[in-house]
C-alpha positions as CSV (number, residue, x, y, z in Angstrom):
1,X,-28.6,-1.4,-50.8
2,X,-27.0,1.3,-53.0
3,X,-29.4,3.0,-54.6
4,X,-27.2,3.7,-57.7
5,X,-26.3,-0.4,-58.0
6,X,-30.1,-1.3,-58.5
7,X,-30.5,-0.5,-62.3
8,X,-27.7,-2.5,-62.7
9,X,-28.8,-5.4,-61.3
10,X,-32.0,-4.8,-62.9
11,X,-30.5,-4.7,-66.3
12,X,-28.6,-7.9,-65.4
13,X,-32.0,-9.6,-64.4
14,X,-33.5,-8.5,-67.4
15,X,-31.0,-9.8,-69.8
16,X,-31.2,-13.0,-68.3
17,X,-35.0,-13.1,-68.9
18,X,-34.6,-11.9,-72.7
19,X,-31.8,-14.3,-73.4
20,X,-33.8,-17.5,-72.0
21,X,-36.8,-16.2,-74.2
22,X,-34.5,-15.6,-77.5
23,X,-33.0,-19.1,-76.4
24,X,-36.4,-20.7,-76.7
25,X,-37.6,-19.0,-79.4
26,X,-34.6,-20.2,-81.4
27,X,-33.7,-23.8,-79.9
28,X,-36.4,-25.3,-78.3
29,X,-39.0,-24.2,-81.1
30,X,-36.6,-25.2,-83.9
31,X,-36.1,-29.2,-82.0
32,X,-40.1,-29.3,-81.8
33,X,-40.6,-28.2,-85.4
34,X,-38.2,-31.0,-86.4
35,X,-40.8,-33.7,-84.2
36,X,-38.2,-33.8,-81.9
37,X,-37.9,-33.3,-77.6
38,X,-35.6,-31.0,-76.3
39,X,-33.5,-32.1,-73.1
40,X,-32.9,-29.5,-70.8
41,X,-30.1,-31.4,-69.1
42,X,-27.9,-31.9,-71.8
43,X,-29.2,-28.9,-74.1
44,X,-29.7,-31.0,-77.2
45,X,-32.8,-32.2,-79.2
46,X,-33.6,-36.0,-79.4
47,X,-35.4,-37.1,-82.5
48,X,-38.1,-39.3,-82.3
49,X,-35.9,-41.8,-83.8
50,X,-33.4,-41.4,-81.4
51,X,-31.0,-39.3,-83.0
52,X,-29.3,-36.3,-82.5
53,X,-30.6,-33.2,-84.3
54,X,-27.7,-30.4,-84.7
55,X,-29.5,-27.2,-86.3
56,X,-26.0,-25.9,-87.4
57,X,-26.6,-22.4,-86.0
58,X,-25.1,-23.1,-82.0
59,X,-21.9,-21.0,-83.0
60,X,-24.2,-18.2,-84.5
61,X,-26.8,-18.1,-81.3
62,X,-23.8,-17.9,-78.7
63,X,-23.0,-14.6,-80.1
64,X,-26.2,-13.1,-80.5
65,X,-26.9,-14.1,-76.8
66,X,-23.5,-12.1,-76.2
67,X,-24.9,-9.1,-78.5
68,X,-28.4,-9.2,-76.4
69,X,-27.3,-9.9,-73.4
70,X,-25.0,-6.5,-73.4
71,X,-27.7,-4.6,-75.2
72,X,-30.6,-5.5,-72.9
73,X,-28.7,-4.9,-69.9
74,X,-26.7,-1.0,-70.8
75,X,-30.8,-0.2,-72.4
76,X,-32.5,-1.3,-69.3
77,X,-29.9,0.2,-66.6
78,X,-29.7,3.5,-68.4
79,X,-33.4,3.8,-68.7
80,X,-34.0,3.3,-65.0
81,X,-31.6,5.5,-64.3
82,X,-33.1,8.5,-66.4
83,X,-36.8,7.5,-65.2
84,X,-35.1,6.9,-61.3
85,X,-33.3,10.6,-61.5
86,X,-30.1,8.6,-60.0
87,X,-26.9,10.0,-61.1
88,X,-24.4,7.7,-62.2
């Protein structure tokens, strides 16, 4: 493998992780809070009554999943690459 292409991926792999945390931190906790379950499969929260509970902030959460996602990643490569000495 390229040495110069693993920071990269690193910061990839990372973002992933931070935006699944975020994403729980902000969905999942929010369904439970209201006493409801959150269903993986379909990605929405069922109330013990069996409706559906829409939070309202979706739209808002998409984007800052975007914003993290970049920010994570470009923070995490270029820090490996200063502590790695790899040129870019």
């Amino acid at each position: 493998m390229n040495k110069a292409v693993l920071p990269t991926l690193l910061g990839a792999f990372t973002s992933l992780l931070a935006i699944w945390a975020l994403h729980t931190f902000l969905m999942v906790n929010d369904c439970i809070n209201q006493g409801g379950e959150f269903e993986y499969a379909t990605a929405k929260c069922l109330l013990k009554d069996g409706q559906l509970y829409d939070s309202g902030i979706a739209e808002y959460v998409l984007a800052l999943y975007f914003v993290v996602g970049f920010g994570v990643s470009f923070f995490v490569s270029k820090l490996l690459r200063k502590w790695l000495n790899i040129p870019r």
